[in-house]
C-alpha positions in Angstrom: -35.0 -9.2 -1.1 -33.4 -8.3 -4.2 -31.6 -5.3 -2.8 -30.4 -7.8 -0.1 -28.8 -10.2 -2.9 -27.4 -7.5 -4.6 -25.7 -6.5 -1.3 -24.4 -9.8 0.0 -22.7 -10.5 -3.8 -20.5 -7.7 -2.7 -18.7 -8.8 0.0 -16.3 -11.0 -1.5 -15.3 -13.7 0.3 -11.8 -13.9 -1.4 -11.5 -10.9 0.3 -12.1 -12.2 4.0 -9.8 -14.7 3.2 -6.8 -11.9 2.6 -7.9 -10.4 5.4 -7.9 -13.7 7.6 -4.0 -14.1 6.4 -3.3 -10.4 7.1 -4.4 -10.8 10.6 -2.4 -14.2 11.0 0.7 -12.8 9.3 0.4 -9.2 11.6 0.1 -11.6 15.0 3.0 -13.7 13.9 5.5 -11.1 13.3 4.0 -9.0 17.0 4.2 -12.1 19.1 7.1 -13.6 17.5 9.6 -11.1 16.9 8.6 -8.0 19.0 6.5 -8.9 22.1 9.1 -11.7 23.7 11.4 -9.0 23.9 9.7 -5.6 24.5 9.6 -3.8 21.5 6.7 -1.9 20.8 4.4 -1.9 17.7 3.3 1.2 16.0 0.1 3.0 16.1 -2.9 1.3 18.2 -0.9 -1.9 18.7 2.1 -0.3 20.0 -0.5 1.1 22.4 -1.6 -2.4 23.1 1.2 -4.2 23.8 2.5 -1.2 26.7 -1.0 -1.6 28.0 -1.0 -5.1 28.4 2.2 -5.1 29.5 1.8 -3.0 32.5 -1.4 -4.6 33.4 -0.3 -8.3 32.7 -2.9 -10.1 35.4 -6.1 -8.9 34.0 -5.9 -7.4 30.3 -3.7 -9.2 27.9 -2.8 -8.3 24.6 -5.5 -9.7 22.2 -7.9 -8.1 24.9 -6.9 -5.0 24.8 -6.2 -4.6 20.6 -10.2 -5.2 20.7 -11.1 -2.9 23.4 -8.8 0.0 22.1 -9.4 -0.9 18.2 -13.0 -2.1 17.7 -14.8 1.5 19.2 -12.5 3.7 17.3 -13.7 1.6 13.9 -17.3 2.1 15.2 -17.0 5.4 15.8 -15.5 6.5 12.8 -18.4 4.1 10.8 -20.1 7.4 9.2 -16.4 8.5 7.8 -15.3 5.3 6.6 -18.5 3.2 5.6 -19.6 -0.3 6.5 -18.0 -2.0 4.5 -14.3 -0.4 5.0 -15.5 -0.8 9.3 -16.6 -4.5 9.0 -13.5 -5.6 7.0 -11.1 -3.8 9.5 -13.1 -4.7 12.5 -13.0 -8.6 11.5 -9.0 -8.1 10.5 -8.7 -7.3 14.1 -10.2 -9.6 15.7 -8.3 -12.6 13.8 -5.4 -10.5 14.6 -6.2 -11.0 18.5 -7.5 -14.6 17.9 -3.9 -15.8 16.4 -2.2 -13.7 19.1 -4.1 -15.7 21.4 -3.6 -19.0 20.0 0.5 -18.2 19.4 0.7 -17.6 23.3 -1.7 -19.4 24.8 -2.3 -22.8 22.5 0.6 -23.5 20.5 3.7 -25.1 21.9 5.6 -21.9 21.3 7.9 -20.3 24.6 7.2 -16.6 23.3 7.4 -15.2 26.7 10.8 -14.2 27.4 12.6 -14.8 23.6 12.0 -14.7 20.5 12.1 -18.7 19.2 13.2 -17.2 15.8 16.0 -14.8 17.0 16.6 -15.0 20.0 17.3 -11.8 22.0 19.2 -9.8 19.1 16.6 -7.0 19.0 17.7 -5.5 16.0 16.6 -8.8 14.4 13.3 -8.7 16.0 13.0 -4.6 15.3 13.9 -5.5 11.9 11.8 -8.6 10.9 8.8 -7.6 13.2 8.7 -4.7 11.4 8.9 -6.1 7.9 6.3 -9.2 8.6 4.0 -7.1 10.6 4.2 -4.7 8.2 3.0 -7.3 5.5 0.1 -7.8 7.4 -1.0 -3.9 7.6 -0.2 -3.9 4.5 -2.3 -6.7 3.0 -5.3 -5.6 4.9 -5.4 -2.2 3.6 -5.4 -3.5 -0.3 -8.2 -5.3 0.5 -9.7 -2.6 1.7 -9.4 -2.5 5.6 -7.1 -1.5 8.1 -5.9 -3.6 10.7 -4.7 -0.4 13.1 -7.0 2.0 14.6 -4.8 4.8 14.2 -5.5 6.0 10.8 -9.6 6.7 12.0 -7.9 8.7 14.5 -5.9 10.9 12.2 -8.7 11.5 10.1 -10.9 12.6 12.8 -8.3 14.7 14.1 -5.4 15.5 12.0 -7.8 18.3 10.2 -8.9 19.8 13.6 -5.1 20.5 14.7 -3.8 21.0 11.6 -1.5 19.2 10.3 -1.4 15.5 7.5 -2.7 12.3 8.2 1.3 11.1 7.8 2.1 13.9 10.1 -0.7 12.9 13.0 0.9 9.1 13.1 4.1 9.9 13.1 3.9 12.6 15.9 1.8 9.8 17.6 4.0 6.9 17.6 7.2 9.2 18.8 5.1 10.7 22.1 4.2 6.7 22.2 7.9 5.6 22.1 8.8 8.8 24.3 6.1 7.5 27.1 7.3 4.0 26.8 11.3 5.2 27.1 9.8 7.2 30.2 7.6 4.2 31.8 10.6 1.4 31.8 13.4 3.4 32.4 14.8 2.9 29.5 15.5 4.4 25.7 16.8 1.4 24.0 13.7 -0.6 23.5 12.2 2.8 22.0 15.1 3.0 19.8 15.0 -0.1 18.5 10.9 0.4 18.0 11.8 3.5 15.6 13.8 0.9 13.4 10.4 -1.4 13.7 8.0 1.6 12.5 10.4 2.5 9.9 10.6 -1.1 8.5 7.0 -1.6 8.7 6.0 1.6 7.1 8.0 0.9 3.9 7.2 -2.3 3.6 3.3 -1.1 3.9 4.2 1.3 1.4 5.0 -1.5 -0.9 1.5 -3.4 -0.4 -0.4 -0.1 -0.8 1.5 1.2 -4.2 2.9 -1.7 -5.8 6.3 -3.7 -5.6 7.3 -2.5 -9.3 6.3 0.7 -9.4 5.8 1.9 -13.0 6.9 5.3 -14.6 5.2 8.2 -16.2 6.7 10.0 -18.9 5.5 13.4 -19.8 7.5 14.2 -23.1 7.2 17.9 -24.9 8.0 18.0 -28.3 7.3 18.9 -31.7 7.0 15.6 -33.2 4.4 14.0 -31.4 2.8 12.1 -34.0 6.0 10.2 -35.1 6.8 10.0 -31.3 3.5 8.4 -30.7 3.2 6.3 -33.1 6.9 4.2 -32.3 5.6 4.7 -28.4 2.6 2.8 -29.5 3.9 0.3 -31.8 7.3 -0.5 -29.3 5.5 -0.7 -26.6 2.0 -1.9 -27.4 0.6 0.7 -24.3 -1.7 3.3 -24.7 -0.5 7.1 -25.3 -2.3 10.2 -24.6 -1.5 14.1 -26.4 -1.8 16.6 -24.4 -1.7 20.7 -26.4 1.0 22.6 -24.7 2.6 25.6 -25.6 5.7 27.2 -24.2 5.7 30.1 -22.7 9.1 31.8 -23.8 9.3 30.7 -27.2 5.3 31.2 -27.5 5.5 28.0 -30.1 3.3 25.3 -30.2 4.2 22.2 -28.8 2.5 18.6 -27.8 2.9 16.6 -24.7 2.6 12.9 -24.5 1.8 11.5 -21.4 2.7 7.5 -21.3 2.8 5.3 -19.1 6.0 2.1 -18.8 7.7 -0.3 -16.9 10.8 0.9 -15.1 12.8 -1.4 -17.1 11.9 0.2 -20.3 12.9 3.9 -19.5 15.9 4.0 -20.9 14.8 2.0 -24.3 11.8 5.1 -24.6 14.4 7.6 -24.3 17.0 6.8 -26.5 13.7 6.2 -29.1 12.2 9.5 -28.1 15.8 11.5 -28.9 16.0 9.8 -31.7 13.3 11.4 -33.1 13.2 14.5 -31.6 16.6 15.4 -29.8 15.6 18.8 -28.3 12.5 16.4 -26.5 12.1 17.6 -23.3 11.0 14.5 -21.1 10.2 14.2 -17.3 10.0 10.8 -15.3 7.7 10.7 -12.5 7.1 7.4 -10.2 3.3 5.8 -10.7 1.6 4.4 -7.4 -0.8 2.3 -9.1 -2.2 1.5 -12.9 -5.7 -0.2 -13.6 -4.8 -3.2 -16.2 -8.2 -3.5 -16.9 -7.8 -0.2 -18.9 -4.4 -0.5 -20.6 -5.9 -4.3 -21.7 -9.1 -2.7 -23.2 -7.0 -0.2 -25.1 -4.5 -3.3 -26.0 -8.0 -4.9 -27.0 -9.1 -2.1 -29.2 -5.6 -1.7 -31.3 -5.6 -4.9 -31.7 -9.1 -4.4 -33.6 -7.8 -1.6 -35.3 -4.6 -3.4 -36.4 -7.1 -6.2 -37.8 -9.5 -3.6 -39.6 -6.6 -2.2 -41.1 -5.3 -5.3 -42.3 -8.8 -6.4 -43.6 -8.5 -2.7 -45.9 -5.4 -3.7 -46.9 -6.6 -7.1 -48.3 -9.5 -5.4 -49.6 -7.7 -3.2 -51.7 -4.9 -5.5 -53.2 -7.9 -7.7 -54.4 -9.8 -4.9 -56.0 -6.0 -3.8 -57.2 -5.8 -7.7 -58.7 
């Protein structure tokens, strides 16, 4: 029974609540903006909406996202966990639910326009991609996936190969290629690309952040003085790394620290100052934990105070 408690406290409902306006958001930017005209999704979805649209009388869209979606989850349960499966497959299923409701219940034409832009598909490439996208992307920071796709590169992308980014991409060109061959046509497939693209980087910015931070590794003599105008101008934490370089043979220090984009130039105008023959690189940081840089904030703040306690200490002893 306890186990049981323990077990249901971990499923956050905040978390189904995301996922509830990930699926709403990924239906509203399908139905709205790529279905009325034709464009295709990416991934499962893509798959989907060709499906449903060649067989129209008896499997519609938020039919076949559950039929094609839902056993691919369950199947890859044992690679993914419960937890990761039930969150995805309840994502999908509000994601066929609103898709159901937006065509079928709501007073919204969606069958032959799109009520937002009309018949300009690079509109409906474009902002399908970018609000779908949202969606996808929203679902996987809260630890689902809204597209079956990605089980499928894992189980297979291995066997064959090649990357997980490698497998969906291939995928959703032979899907665009297929649809291009099915209607006839290459400029709804065309326009689909644009809708991947869009929806990929817009996922990209769910997953890693919208303001990415930096990481600079600076090499250098004077890591000490370094560090310690890092530390105080910045109030982040800074970690020293031993290094030694390899023609010179000398030994050297390098500081790893992490900052805001904003504050890359102020670091190395501050770094040169102190050391001008400072060798710094600037990589991009997908994601920080603020939990950590706030309990290393919390501990120089104690050490700040301590030393400010020895200081008092010692002018009254002085007095």
């Amino acid at each position: 029974m306890q186990q049981f408690k323990k077990r249901l406290q971990e499923w956050n409902i905040v978390t189904f609540l995301f996922l509830t306006i990930s699926g709403i958001i990924n239906a509203f930017g399908v139905i709205v903006f790529l279905s009325p005209v034709k464009l295709y999704d990416s991934g499962i979805s893509g798959t989907s909406m060709l499906i449903s649209q060649l067989t129209p009388a008896w499997c519609n869209l938020s039919l076949t996202l559950i039929l094609l979606n839902i056993p691919i989850f369950l199947i890859g349960l044992k690679a993914e966990g419960i937890r990761f499966t039930i969150y995805s497959i309840y994502a999908v299923m509000v994601y066929s639910l609103a898709a159901w409701v937006i065509t079928d219940i709501l007073p919204v034409d969606v069958s032959i326009v799109s009520p937002l832009a009309g018949n300009d598909l690079f509109l409906c490439a474009l902002f399908g991609g970018i609000i779908s996208g949202c969606g996808s992307g929203l679902t996987i920071r809260f630890g689902g996936a809204i597209d079956g796709i990605d089980i499928v590169a894992v189980m297979f992308a291995k066997k064959i190969g090649i990357s997980i980014g490698n497998f969906v991409m291939i995928y959703n060109v032979l899907l665009y290629i297929i649809c291009g061959i099915i209607i006839g046509s290459w400029t709804l497939p065309l326009y689909s690309i644009v809708t991947y693209a869009v929806a990929s980087k817009t996922i990209d910015f769910f997953v890693d952040g919208f303001d990415r931070s930096k990481a600079a590794f600076i090499i250098t003599t004077k890591a000490d003085l370094i560090c310690k105008e890092l530390s105080e101008t910045f109030e982040n934490g800074v970690t020293i790394i031993d290094a030694k370089g390899y023609y010179s043979a000398s030994e050297k220090s390098m500081i790893y620290f992490v900052l805001n984009r904003f504050h890359v130039g102020k670091m190395k105008n501050l770094v040169h100052k102190i050391d001008p023959k400072a060798y710094i690189a600037i990589n991009d940081v997908a994601d920080i934990y603020p939990a950590n840089l706030e309990m290393e904030r919390q501990e120089k703040s104690i050490e700040k105070k301590t030393e400010q306690l020895c200081a008092c200490s010692s002018d009254e002893q002085n007095t």
